[in-house]
C-alpha positions as CSV (number, residue, x, y, z in Angstrom):
1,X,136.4,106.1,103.7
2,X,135.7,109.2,101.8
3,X,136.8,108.8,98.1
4,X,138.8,111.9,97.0
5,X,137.7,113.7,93.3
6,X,140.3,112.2,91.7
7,X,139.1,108.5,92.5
8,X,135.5,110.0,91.8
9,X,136.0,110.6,88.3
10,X,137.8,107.2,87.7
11,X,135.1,105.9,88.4
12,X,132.7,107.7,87.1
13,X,135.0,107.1,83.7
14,X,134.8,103.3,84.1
15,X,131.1,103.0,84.6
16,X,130.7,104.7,81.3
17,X,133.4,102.8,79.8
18,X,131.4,99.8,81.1
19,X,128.4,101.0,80.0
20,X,129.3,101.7,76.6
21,X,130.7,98.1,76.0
22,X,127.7,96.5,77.6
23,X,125.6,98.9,74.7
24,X,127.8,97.3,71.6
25,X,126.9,93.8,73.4
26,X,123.6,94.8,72.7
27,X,123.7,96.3,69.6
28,X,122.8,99.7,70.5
29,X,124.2,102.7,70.7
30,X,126.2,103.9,73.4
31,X,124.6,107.8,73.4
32,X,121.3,106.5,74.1
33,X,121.9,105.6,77.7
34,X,122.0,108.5,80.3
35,X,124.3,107.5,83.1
36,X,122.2,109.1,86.5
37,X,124.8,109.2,89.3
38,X,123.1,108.6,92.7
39,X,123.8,110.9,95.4
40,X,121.4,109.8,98.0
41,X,123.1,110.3,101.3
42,X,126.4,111.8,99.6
43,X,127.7,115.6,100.7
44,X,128.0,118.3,98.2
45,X,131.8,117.6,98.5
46,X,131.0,114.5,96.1
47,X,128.6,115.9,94.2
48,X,130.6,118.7,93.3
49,X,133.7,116.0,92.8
50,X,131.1,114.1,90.6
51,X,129.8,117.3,88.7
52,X,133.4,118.1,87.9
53,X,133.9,115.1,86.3
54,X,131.7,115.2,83.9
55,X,128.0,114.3,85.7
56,X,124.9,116.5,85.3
57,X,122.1,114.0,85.7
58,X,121.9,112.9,89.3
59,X,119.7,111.0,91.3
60,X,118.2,111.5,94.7
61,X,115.7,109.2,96.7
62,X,114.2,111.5,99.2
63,X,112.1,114.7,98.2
64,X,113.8,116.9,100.8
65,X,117.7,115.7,100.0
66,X,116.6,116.5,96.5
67,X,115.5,119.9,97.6
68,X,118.0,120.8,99.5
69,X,120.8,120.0,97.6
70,X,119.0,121.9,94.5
71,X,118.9,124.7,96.3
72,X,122.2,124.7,97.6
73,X,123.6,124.2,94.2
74,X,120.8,126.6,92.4
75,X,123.2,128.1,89.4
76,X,124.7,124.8,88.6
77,X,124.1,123.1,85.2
78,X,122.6,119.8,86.3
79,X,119.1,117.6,86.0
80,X,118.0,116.5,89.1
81,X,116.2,113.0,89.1
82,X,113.4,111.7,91.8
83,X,114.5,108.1,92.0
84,X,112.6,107.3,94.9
85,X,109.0,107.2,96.8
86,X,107.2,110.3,96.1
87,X,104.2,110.4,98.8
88,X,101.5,112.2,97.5
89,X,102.2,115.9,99.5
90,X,105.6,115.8,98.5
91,X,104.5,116.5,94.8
92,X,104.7,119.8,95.2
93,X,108.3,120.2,96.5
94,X,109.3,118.9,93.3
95,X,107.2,120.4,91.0
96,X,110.3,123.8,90.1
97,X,113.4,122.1,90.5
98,X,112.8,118.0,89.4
99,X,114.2,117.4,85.5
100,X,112.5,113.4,85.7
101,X,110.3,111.5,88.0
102,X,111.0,108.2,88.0
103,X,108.7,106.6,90.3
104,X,105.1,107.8,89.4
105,X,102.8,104.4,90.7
106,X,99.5,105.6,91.3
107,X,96.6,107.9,88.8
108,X,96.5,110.1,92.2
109,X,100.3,110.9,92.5
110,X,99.9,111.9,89.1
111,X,97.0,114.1,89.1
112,X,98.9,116.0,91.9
113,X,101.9,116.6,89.8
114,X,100.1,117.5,87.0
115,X,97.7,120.1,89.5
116,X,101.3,121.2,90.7
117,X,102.7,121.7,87.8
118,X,99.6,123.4,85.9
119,X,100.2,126.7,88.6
120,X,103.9,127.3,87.3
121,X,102.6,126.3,84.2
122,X,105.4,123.6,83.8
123,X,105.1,120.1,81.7
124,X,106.9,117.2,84.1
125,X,108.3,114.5,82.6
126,X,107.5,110.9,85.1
127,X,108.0,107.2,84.1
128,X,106.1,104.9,85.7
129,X,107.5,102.6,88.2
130,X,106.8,99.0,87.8
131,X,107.4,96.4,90.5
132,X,107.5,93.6,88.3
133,X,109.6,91.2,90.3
134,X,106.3,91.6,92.6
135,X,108.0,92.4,96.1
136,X,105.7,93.4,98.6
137,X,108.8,95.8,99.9
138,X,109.1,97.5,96.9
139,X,106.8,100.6,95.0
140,X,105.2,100.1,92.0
141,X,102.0,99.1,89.9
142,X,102.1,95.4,88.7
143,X,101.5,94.5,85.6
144,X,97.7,94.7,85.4
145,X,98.0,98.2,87.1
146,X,100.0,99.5,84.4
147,X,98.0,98.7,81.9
148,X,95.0,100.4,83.5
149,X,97.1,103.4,84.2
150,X,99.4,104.3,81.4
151,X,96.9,105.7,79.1
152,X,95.2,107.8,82.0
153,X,98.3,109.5,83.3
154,X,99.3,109.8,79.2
155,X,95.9,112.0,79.2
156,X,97.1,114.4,82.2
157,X,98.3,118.0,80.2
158,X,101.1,118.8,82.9
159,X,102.7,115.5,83.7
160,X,104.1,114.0,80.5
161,X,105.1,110.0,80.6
162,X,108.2,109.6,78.9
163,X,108.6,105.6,79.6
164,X,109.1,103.1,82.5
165,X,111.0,102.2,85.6
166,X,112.2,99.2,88.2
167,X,113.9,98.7,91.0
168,X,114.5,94.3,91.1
169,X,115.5,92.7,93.9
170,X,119.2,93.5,95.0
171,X,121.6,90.9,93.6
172,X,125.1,90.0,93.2
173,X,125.3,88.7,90.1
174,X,123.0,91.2,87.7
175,X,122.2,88.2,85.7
176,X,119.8,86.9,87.8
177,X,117.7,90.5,87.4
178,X,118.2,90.0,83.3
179,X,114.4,88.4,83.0
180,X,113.5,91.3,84.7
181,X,114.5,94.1,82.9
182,X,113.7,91.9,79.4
183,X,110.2,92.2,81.1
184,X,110.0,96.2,81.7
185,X,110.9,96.3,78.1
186,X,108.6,93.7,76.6
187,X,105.6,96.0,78.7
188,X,106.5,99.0,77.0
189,X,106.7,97.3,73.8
190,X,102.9,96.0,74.8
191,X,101.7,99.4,75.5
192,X,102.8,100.8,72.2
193,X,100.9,97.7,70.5
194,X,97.9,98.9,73.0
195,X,98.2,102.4,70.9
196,X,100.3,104.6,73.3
197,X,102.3,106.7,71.8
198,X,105.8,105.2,71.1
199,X,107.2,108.6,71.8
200,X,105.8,108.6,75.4
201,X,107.6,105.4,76.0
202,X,110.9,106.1,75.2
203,X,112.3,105.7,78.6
204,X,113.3,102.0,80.6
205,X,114.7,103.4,83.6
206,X,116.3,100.1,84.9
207,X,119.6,99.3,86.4
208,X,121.8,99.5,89.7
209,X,125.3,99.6,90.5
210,X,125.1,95.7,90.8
211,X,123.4,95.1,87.7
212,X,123.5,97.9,84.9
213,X,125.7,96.1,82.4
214,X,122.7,93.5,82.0
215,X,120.3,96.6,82.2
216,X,121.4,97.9,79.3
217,X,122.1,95.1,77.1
218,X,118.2,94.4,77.9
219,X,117.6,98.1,76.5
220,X,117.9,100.6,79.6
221,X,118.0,104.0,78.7
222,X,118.7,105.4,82.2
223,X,120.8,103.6,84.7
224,X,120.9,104.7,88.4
225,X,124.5,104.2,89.9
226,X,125.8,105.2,93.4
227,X,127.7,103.0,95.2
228,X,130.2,102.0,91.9
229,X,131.0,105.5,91.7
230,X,131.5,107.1,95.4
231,X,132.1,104.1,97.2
232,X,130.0,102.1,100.3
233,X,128.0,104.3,102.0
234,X,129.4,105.4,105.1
């Protein structure tokens, strides 16, 4: 069932309620987490519901969705985040109306961004997706992999890293996922140690409906929630 605007932006009031509690656990500040309400599969009834309330940083999995809802809703105030698989020809889809790519895993995916992006003369600002739980169903570098290509994408003049992402397994209880997200963190710490810049690593996107209390009590600075705000997909 449909939830109707009003129950939207409940929600969408409690999850940053619950966000900004799960920051004073942690010591941190609540205005350093960007809530990035996902609207993968969701009609622009809901996202317009979700706007209203508040939302202007929202996340889409698929390059076309993303697209097509930007286009539809081309004078609206909002940052539009790739959350999901970019392939490779889909980087230049993006390349106008993306605000933050989180999900950049290989140096070629990058280099096409950054070629993309060089012809409307634009700087794109990607994280780099991790897969540090190692699933073999999920995107991402491992941990090797991102040490190898941090420093080459933070070379690329068009495409500027701005920090990391990871998608853990699905759980029920997001404690289980807490060793993972301490680990995204403790890799960015390493690369700044390696000499990266600390400002290119400022990012940890990390954090699902099920889990993004624990996310960001581990240090997440985006969380990507859907399902807590709109409701089951139908």
């Amino acid at each position: 069932m449909q939830l109707s605007r009003s129950e939207i932006a409940e929600k969408l009031t409690q999850i940053r309620e619950r966000i900004a509690a799960a920051a004073e656990r942690g010591g941190r500040d609540p205005g350093e987490v960007v809530l990035v309400a996902v609207t993968k599969t969701r009609s622009l009834e809901d996202v317009e519901a979700v706007m209203e309330a508040g939302a202007v940083d929202l996340g889409e999995n698929y390059v076309q969705e993303l697209v097509d809802k930007a286009k539809q809703m081309a004078e609206a105030d909002v940052r539009w985040h790739a959350i999901g698989h970019v392939q490779t020809n889909k980087a230049r889809d993006l390349v106008d109306v993306v605000s933050l790519v989180h999900s950049l895993d290989s140096l070629r995916l990058a280099k096409e961004f950054d070629k993309r992006a060089a012809r409307i003369d634009r700087q794109i600002p990607a994280l780099l997706q991790v897969n540090v739980a190692g699933e073999e169903s999920k995107f991402g570098v491992d941990e090797a992999g991102l040490l190898e290509l941090a420093p080459q994408v933070a070379e690329l003049e068009h495409v500027r890293l701005a920090g990391l992402m990871t998608m853990p397994p699905y759980v029920e209880d997001g404690e289980e996922n807490r060793p993972h997200f301490a680990r995204l963190r403790d890799l960015r710490d390493d690369l700044i140690e390696r000499g990266l810049p600390a400002d290119r690593l400022k990012q940890l996107s990390m954090g699902m409906t099920s889990d993004f209390e624990v996310a960001v009590e581990e240090g997440a600075t985006l969380v990507r929630v859907g399902t807590a705000i709109f409701g089951p997909r139908q």
